[in-house]
LUMTOR-349923 format. One line per 8 residues: number of its first residue (from 1); for each residue x, y, z of C-alpha. Coordinates in steps of 0.05 Angstrom, whole numbers. Example, Ala and Ser with C-alpha at 12.3 -4.5 7.8 and 13.67 -1.06 7.14 Angstrom:
BEGIN
1> 246/-90/156  273/-21/143
***
This chain:
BEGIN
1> 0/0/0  28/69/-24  36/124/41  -3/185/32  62/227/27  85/174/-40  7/190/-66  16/262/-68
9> 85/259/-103  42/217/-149  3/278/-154  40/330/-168  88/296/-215  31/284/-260  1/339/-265  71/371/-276
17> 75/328/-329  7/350/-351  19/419/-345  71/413/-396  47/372/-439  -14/425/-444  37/478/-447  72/437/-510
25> 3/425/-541  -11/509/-531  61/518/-569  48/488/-623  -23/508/-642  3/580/-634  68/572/-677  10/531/-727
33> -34/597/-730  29/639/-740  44/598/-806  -23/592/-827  -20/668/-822  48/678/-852  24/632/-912  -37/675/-924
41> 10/735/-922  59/704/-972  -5/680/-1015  -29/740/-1016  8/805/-1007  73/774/-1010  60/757/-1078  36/830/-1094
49> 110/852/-1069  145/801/-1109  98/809/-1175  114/880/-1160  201/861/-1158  194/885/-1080  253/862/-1038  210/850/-978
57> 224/811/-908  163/783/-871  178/773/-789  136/752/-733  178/786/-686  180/858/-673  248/888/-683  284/896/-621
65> 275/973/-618  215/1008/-649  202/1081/-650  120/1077/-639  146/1045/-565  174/1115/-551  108/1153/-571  48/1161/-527
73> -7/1124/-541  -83/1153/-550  -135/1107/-568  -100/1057/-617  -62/1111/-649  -2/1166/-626  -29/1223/-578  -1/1282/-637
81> -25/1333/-597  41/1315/-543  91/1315/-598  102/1388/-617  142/1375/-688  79/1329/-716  61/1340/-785  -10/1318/-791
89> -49/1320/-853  -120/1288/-883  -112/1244/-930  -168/1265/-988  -161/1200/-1033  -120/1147/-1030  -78/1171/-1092  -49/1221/-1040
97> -16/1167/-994  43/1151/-1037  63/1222/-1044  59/1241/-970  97/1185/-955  146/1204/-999  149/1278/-977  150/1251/-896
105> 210/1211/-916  242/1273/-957  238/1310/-905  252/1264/-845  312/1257/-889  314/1180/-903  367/1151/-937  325/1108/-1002
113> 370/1043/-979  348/1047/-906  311/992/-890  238/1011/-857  194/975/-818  122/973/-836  72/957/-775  3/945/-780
121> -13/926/-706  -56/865/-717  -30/803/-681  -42/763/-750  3/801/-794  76/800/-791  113/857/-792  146/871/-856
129> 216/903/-883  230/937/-943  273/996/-979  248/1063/-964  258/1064/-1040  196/1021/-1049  150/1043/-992  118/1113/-1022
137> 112/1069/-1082  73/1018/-1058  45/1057/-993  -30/1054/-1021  -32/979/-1027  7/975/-965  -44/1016/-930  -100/976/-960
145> -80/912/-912  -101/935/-844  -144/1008/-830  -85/1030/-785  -2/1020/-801  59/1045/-775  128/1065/-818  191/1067/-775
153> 263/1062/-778  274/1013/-713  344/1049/-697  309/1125/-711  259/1166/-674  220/1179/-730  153/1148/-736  95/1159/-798
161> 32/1144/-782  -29/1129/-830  -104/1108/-805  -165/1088/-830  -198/1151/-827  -157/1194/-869  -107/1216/-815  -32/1221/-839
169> 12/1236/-784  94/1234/-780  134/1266/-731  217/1266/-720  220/1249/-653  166/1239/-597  167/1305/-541  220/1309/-493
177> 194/1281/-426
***
């Protein structure tokens, strides 16, 4: 006959054992949603970028510094009215995005091989990389993915914003705390 002290080891042990097994299990549906995701993105606007001859990276993870950390945050988008250098525009038609992502970069001055970061916020899109070469070019379709997306340079304070309701927004730096 088992003691009760050898019954409760008995215990625990499995349901450490269960606990991990569930924690496994939890693993690896999540990394099988992330490529499920990441093959709809490749399928889909992956396929724009590379029809379109778009040197493009697609990541999961967020770079290890990002610019819209540094901002405050209103509701879902950067509080402009606490960054005194914002440049904040409506957006009239969507022909206008590419051009005032352009200028924004002119005059953030951004080097055309500097590698941006596009970030559209929603937990089943990766973040993607490109030339700042390519992104006024393709900043309508890019903007046609989600209603709200982010341009950065991780190692810069810059940040462009664009939103679904016509609001255009870039800034050089967040406000000195």
């Amino acid at each position: 006959m088992t003691e009760p002290e050898d019954s409760d080891a008995l215990r625990q042990a499995t349901q450490a054992r269960r606990e991990l097994l569930l924690a496994r299990k939890a693993e690896q549906q999540r990394q099988r949603q992330r490529q499920d995701a990441m093959d709809a993105f490749a399928r889909w606007h992956g396929a724009y970028l590379q029809q379109s001859g778009v040197r493009h990276a697609a990541h999961w993870d967020p770079p290890a510094r990002s610019p819209l950390s540094r901002y405050s945050i209103g509701f879902a988008s950067v509080d402009w009215d606490r960054v005194p250098e914002a440049i904040r525009s409506e957006i009239a038609g969507e022909d206008e995005i590419g051009p005032l992502v352009g200028a924004a970069l002119s005059a953030l001055a951004v080097a055309q091989s500097c590698e941006l970061w596009i970030d559209w916020g929603v937990s089943t899109m990766p973040w993607l990389a490109m030339a700042a070469s390519d992104v006024p070019t393709h900043a309508t379709e890019l903007s046609r993915w989600s209603s709200d997306l982010w341009i950065y340079d991780p190692e810069a304070t810059w940040l462009i914003e664009i939103l679904h309701d016509g609001q255009f927004a870039y800034a050089p730096g967040p406000a000195p705390e």
